[in-house]
Residue, then its C-alpha position, 0 to 999 in steps of 0.5 A: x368675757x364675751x356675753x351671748x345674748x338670745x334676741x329670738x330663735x334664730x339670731x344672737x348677740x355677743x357682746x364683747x365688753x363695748x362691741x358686739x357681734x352677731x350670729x344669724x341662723x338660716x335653714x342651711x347656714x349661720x353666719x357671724x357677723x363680725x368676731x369681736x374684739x378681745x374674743x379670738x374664740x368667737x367661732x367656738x363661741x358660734x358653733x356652741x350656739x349652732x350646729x349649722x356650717x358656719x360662714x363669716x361675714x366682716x362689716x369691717x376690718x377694724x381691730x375690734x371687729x376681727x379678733x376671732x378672724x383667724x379661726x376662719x380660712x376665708x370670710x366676706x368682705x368688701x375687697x375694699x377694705x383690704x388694705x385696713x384688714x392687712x394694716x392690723x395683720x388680719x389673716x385668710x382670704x377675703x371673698x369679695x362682696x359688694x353692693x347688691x350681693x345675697x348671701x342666702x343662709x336658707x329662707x334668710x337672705x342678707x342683701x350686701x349695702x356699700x357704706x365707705x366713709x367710717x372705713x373705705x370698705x365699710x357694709x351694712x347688711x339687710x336681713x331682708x326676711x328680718x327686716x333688719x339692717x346690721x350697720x356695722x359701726x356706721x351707724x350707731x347712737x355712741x362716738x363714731x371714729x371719724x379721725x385718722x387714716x381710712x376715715x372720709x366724712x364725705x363718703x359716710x355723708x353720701x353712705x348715710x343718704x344712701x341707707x336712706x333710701x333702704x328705710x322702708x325696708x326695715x324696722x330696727x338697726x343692730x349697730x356693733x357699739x352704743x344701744x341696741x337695737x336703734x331706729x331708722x330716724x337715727x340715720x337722717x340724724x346722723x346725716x343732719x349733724x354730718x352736714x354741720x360738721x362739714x358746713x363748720x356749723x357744729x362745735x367740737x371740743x378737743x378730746x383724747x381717744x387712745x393717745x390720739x387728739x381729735x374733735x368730739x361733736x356731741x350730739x343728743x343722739x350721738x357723738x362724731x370723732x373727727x380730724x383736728x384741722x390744721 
């Protein structure tokens, strides 16, 4: 059962077993972030924590990160991910976001970031007010799935610098898996072992996810699940 869990008066994790998503209250909206993964009642879930018009916004569209899609009619997403949305029969109409992009909830504006690599289509979100960057699952200290259709380590490598740029303007990143919250420093890390798993300087160890074969990169702070070569 999905867990609320209060961080301050205007903002709330859901912790859906080993994902969370988010609920962001402004002066005139809310807006949740994601819905879950076994939680297709997130929006009552929402609207029991707020009487605000509620709006929903995918970081992207992975099956545990849409279950409760359906209960809305039309939501924001990278146009981007659509295709991956479609794979998994997600359902509404996507209203295209892109790179630079606000959506004000009232004196809380969330400022769009385009991070394709985990997903073509992947966002993070800057709670500017907050100071507060939501990374989806890009960046995150658990195993970041970088194996199968959709993934480019390429793209997460050159999303990774392009947060780098965005540090100074925020102090903590609410990621939707592993601990919560993390710190900036974790994205040049992710970047350092990104770049090993590319230069072949990093070593793998063969595991199974899901019926799926892949190669875990372990690294103290966190793991990249990547394609077998050959």
């Amino acid at each position: 059962m999905a867990n609320a869990i209060k961080i301050n008066e205007t903002t709330w994790r859901i912790e859906d077993g080993g994902v969370r998503f988010l609920l962001l209250c402004g002066t005139e909206k809310a807006a949740l972030i994601d819905t879950g993964m076994n939680t297709p009642n997130a929006r009552e879930i929402a609207e029991d924590l707020t009487d605000l018009p509620l709006i929903l916004i995918n970081t992207h569209a992975d099956p545990d990160h849409i279950s409760g899609n359906g209960a809305f009619e039309e939501f924001y997403m990278s146009p981007n991910e659509e295709e991956n949305y479609k794979n998994f029969n997600g359902k509404g109409t996507i209203l295209p976001v892109k790179e630079g992009d606000i959506i004000d909830l009232g004196d809380r504006a969330l400022r769009i970031i385009d991070i394709p690599g985990h997903t073509p289509g992947s966002i993070a979100i800057l709670d500017e007010k907050n100071r507060v960057l939501i990374s989806g699952d890009t960046v995150q200290d658990g195993h970041i799935f970088m194996f199968g259709p959709m993934r480019n380590l390429d793209e997460f490598i050159e999303s990774l610098k392009h947060l780098s740029g965005f540090t100074g303007s925020f102090d903590e990143i609410y990621p939707m898996h592993g601990s919560f919250p993390v710190k900036p420093e974790l994205i040049g890390q992710l970047l350092e072992g990104a770049n090993e798993v590319k230069a072949g300087t990093a070593s793998g160890q063969k595991v199974e996810f899901f019926g799926n074969k892949a190669l875990l990169y372990q690294f103290p702070y966190a793991g990249l699940l990547c394609d077998i070569e050959g």
